[in-house]
ZALUMFI-834553 format. One record per residue (C-alpha): residue number from 0; x, y, z; residue in one letter. Coordinates in nm, 3 decimals, padded with zeros to 5 digits, m for minus. Example, Ala and Ser with C-alpha at 12.3 -4.5 7.8 and 13.67 -1.06 7.14 Angstrom:
2
k=0 c1=01.230 c2=m00.450 c3=00.780 r=a
k=1 c1=01.367 c2=m00.106 c3=00.714 r=s
***
This chain:
96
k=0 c1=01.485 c2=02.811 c3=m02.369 r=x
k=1 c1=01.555 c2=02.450 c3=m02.186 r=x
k=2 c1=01.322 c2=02.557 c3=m01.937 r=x
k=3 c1=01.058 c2=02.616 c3=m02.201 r=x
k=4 c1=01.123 c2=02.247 c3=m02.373 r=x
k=5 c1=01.076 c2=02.116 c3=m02.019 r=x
k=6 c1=00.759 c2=02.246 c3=m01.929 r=x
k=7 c1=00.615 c2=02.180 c3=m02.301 r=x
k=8 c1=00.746 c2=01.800 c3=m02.278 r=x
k=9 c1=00.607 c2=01.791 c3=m01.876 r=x
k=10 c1=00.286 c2=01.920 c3=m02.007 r=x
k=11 c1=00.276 c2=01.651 c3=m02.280 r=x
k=12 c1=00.348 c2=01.371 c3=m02.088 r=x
k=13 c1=00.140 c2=01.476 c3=m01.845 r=x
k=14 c1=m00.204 c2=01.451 c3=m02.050 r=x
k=15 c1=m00.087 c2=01.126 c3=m02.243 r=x
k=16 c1=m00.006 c2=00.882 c3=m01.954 r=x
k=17 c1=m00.336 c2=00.971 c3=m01.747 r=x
k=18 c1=m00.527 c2=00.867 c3=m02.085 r=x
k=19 c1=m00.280 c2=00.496 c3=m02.099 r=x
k=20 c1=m00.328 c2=00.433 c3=m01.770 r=x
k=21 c1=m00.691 c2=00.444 c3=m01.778 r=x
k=22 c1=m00.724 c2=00.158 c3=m01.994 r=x
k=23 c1=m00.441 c2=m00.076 c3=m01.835 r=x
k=24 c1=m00.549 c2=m00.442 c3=m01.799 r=x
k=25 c1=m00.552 c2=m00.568 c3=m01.456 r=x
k=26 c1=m00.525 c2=m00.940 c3=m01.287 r=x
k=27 c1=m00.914 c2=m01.088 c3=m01.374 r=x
k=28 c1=m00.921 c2=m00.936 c3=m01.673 r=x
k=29 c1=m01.030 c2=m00.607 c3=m01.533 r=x
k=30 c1=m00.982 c2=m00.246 c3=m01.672 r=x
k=31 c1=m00.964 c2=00.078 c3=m01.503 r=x
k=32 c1=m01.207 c2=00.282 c3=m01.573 r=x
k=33 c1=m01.330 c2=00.660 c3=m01.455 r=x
k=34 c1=m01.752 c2=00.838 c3=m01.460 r=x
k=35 c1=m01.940 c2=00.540 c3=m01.482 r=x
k=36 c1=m02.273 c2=00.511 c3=m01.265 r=x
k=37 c1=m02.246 c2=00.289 c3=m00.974 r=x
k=38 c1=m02.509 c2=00.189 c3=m00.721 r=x
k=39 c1=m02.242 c2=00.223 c3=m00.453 r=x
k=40 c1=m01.985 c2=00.392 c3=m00.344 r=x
k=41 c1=m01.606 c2=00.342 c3=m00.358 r=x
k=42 c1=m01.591 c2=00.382 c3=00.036 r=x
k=43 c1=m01.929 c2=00.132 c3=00.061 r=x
k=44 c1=m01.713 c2=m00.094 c3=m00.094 r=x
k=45 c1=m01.412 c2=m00.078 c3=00.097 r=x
k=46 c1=m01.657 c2=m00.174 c3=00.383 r=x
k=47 c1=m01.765 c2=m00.467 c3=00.265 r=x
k=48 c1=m01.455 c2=m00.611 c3=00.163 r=x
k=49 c1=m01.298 c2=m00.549 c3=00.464 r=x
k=50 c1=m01.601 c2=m00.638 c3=00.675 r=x
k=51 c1=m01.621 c2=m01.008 c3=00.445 r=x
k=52 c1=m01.227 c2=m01.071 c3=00.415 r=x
k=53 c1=m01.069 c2=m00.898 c3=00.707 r=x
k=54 c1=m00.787 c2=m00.640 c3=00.666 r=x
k=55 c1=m00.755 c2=m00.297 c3=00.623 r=x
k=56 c1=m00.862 c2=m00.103 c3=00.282 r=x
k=57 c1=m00.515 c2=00.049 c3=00.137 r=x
k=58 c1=m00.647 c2=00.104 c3=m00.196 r=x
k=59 c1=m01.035 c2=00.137 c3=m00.448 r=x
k=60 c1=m01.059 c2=00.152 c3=m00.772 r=x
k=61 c1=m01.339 c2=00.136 c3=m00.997 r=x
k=62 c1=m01.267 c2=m00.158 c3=m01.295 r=x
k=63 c1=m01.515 c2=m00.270 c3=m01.531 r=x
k=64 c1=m01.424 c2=m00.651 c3=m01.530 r=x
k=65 c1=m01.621 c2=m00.963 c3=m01.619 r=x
k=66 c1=m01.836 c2=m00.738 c3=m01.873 r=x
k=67 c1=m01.921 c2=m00.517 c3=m01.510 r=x
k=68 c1=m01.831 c2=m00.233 c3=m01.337 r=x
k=69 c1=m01.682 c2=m00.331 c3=m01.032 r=x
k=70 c1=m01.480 c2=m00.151 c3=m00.732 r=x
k=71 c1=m01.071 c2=m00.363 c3=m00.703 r=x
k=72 c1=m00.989 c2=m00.329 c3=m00.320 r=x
k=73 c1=m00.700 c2=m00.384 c3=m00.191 r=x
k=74 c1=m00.667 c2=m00.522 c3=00.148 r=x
k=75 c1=m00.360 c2=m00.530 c3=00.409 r=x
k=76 c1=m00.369 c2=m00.855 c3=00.527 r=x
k=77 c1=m00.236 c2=m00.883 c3=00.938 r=x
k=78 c1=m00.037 c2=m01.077 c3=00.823 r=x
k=79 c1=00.159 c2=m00.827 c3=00.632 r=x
k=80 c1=00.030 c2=m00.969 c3=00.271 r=x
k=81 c1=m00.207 c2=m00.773 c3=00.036 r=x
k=82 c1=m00.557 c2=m00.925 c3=m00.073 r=x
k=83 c1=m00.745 c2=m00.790 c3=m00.398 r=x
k=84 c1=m01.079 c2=m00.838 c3=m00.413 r=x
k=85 c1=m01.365 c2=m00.747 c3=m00.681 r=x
k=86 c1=m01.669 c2=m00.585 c3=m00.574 r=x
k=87 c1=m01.986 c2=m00.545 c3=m00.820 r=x
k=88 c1=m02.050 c2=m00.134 c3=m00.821 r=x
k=89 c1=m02.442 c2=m00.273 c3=m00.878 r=x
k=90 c1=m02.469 c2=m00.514 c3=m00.644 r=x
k=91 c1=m02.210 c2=m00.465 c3=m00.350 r=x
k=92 c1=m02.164 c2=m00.835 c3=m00.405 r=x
k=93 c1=m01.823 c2=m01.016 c3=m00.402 r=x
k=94 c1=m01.703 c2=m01.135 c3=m00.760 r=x
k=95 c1=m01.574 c2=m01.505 c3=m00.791 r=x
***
């Protein structure tokens, strides 16, 4: 019977926190967010991020922030530091 209230409580939790974490606030004031259109793609802008700022990509995720959808990248700095950066998903433009 434990093994039951385990599985229920695993299957619970595990459809709740995928619906929270969706709509956690980021740094910028930007929101994760999942199925919107976007003129590019995640990879396209890991490119230009790393091809504008240097690094390597360790991480895309699409945010709507400033009012716009936008891809956060995170960069790995040589340096051993990590750089976030905001790409518009329209535009494949940095956002300041």
């Amino acid at each position: 019977m434990t093994r039951l209230y385990c599985i229920i409580a695993g299957l619970l939790l595990g459809t709740a926190l995928p619906a929270a974490a969706a709509h956690k606030p980021y740094a910028h004031g930007a929101t994760v967010v999942s199925g919107s259109q976007c003129a590019i793609a995640a990879a396209k802008a890991g490119q230009i991020a790393s091809r504008l700022y240097g690094g390597k990509v360790i991480g895309v995720k699409q945010v709507i922030a400033r009012g716009r959808t936008a891809f956060r990248v995170k960069l790995l700095q040589p340096n051993g530091r990590i750089h976030s950066v905001l790409i518009d998903a329209n535009s494949g433009q940095p956002l300041k």
